[in-house]
C-alpha positions in Angstrom: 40.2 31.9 45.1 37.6 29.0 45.3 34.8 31.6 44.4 36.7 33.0 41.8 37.4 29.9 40.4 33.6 28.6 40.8 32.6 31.9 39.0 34.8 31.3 36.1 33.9 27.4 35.9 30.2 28.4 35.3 30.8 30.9 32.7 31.8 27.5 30.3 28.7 26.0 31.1 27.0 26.0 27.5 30.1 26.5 25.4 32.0 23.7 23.7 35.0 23.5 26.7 33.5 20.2 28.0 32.9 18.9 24.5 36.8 19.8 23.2 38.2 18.2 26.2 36.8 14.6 25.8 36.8 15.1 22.2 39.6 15.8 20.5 42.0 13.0 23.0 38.8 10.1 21.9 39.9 11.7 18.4 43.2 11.0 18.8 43.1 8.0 19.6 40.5 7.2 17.2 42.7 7.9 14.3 45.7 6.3 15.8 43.4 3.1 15.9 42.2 3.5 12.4 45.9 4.2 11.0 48.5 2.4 12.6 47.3 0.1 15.2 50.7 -1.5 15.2 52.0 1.6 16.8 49.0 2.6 18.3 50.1 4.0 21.7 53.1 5.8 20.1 51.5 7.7 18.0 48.8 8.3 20.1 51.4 10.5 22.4 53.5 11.3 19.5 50.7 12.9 17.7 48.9 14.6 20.9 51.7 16.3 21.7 53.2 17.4 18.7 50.4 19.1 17.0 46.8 17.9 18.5 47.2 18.9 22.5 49.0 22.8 20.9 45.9 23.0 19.1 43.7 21.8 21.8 45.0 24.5 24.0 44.8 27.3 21.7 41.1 26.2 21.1 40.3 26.2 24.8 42.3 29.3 25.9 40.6 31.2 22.9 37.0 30.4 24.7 38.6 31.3 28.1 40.2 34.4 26.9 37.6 35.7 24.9 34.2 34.9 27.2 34.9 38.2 28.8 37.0 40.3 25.9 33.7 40.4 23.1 32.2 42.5 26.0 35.8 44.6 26.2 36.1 43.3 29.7 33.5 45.9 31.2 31.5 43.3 32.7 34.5 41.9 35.2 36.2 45.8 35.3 33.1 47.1 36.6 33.8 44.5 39.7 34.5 45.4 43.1 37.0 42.6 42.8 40.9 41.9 42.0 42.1 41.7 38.3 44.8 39.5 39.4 42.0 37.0 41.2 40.4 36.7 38.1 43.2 35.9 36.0 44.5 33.1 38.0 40.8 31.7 38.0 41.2 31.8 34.0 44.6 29.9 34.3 43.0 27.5 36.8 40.2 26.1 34.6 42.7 25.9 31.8 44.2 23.9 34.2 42.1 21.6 35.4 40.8 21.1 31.5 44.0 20.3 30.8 44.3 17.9 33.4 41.1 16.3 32.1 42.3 16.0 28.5 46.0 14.4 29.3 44.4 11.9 31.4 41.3 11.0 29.2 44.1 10.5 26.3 46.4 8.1 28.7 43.2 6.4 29.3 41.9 5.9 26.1 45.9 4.8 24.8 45.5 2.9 27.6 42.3 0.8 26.4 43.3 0.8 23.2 46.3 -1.0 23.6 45.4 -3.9 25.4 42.3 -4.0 23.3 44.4 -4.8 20.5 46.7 -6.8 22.5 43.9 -8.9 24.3 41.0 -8.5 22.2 42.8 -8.5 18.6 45.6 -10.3 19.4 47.7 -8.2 17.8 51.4 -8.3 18.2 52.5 -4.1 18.4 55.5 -3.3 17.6 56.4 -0.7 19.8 53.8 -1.1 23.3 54.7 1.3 25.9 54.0 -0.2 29.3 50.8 1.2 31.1 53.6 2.5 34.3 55.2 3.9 31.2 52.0 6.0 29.7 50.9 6.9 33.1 54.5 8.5 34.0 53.9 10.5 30.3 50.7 11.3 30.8 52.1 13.3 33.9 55.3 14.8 32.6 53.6 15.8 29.5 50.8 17.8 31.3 53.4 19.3 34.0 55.6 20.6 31.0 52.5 22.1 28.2 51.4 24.2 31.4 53.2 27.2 30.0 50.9 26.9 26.7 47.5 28.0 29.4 49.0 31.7 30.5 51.0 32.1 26.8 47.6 31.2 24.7 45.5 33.2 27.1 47.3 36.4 27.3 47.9 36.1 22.8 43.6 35.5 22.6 43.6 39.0 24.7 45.6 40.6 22.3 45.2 39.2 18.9 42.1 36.6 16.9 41.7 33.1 17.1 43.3 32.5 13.9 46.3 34.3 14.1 46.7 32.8 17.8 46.4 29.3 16.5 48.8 30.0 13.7 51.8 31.1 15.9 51.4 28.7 18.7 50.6 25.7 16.7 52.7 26.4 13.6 55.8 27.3 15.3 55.4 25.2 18.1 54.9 22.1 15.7 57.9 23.1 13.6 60.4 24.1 16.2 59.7 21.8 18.7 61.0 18.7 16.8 64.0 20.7 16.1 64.8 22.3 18.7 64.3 19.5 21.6 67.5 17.7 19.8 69.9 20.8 20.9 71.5 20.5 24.6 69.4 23.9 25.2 66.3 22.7 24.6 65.0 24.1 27.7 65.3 27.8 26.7 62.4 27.3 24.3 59.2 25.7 26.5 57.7 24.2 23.3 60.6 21.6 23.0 60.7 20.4 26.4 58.0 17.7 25.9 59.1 16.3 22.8 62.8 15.9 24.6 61.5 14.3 27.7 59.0 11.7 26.0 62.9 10.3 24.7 63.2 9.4 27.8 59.8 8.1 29.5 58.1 6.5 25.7 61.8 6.2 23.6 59.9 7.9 21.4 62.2 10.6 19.4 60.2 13.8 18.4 60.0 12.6 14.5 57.7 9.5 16.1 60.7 7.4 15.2 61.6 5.0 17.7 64.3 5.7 20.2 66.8 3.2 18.6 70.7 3.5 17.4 70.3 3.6 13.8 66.9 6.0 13.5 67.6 9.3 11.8 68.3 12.0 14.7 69.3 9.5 16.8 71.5 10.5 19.6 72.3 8.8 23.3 72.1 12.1 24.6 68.0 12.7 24.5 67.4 9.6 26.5 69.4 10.6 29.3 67.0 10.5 32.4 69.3 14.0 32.9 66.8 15.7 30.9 63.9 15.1 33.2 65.7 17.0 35.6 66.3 20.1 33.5 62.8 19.8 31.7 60.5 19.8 34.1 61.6 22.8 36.6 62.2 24.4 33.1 58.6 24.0 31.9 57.3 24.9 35.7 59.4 28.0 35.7 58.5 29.0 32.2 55.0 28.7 33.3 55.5 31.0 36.6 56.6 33.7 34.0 54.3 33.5 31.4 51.4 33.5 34.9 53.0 36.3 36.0 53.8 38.4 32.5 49.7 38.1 31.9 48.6 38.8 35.3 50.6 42.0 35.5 49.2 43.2 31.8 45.7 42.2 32.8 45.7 44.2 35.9 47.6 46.9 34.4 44.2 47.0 31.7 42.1 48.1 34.8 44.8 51.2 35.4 44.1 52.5 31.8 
């Protein structure tokens, strides 16, 4: 796999993966800084993985995906190679871009809040402590994992666009919906929103996890949900892996 993976890596060389990856997290915390720097880290995580990290994915799985598809494939079919290689070198990059991305964004909320804290002096209202942020940083990249195979096999199969509307939009809608049911693991998308209840007490809505806030419930920050969220995510992943490696390879048959 390491030459499979090597291959793939250099295919990204002079396309905009390395730019997206630092990018849009500096973005995001950017605007957090501009627009409410009294919640800064919050919203920094609240915002990334509600809308900005779906979109970021789509973006970067749409690059992945479609390097090879605008030649219909012929160039890696032709190969005296595995199918199946190839698509787990795809999902590996997405990986490790991913990887890149959380932690650059727990880095730069990271900075940012103790160079308001120290620098500014100002008091924020809702600081998550940097054990905190580094604990999110991790859950939230071990549970959008799923979003690397799903995004790759829909840029196969249908445009840019149309893959950036149904992951993002209903992703953004339902996940703040549906992570408030008790079965909030049977749809991937609201796993992270549940979870960051628990490590940020931060409610999907960006309110604060406190008694009073609307959707408030005692039930989301139960450390309970890590449990169920997080094999959830991983196993959701293993299928999605395993749905688009079987179609890709089955492309080759036809």
């Amino acid at each position: 796999m390491k030459h499979y993976f090597q291959a793939e890596q250099l295919k990204y060389r002079h396309t905009s993966v390395a730019a997206i990856t630092i990018g849009m997290p500096m973005f995001t915390a950017l605007l957090a800084f501009w627009l409410t720097s009294s919640y800064f880290s919050v919203d920094v995580y609240n915002w990334w993985y509600i809308g900005l990290y779906p979109g970021f994915l789509g973006i970067l799985c749409s690059i992945i995906g479609k390097k090879d598809k605008q030649k219909k494939n012929y160039t890696i079919w032709s190969l005296p190679c595995g199918m199946e290689q190839i698509w787990d070198a795809k999902i590996l990059v997405g990986i490790k871009m991913s990887a890149v991305a959380v932690a650059g964004l727990t880095l730069f909320s990271m900075m940012g809040q103790m160079l308001l804290e120290s620098v500014g002096n100002l008091k924020m209202r809702q600081a998550i402590p940097i054990p905190a942020q580094i604990l999110a940083g991790i859950v939230l990249w071990l549970t959008t994992l799923w979003e690397i195979p799903f995004c790759l096999l829909l840029a196969q199969k249908i445009s840019t666009f149309l893959m950036l509307v149904i992951h993002v939009g209903i992703y953004s809608i339902l996940s703040t919906s549906v992570s408030l049911k008790p079965w909030f693991a049977l749809f991937p998308g609201a796993i992270t929103s549940r979870l960051m209840c628990v490590v940020i007490k931060v409610m999907p809505n960006g309110l604060p996890f406190e008694p009073g806030q609307v959707t408030y419930s005692p039930e989301l920050g139960r450390v309970s949900g890590l449990l169920i969220g997080i094999p959830a995510a991983l196993l959701w992943f293993l299928v999605f892996w395993l749905a688009g490696r079987t179609w890709f390879r089955k492309q080759v048959a036809e």
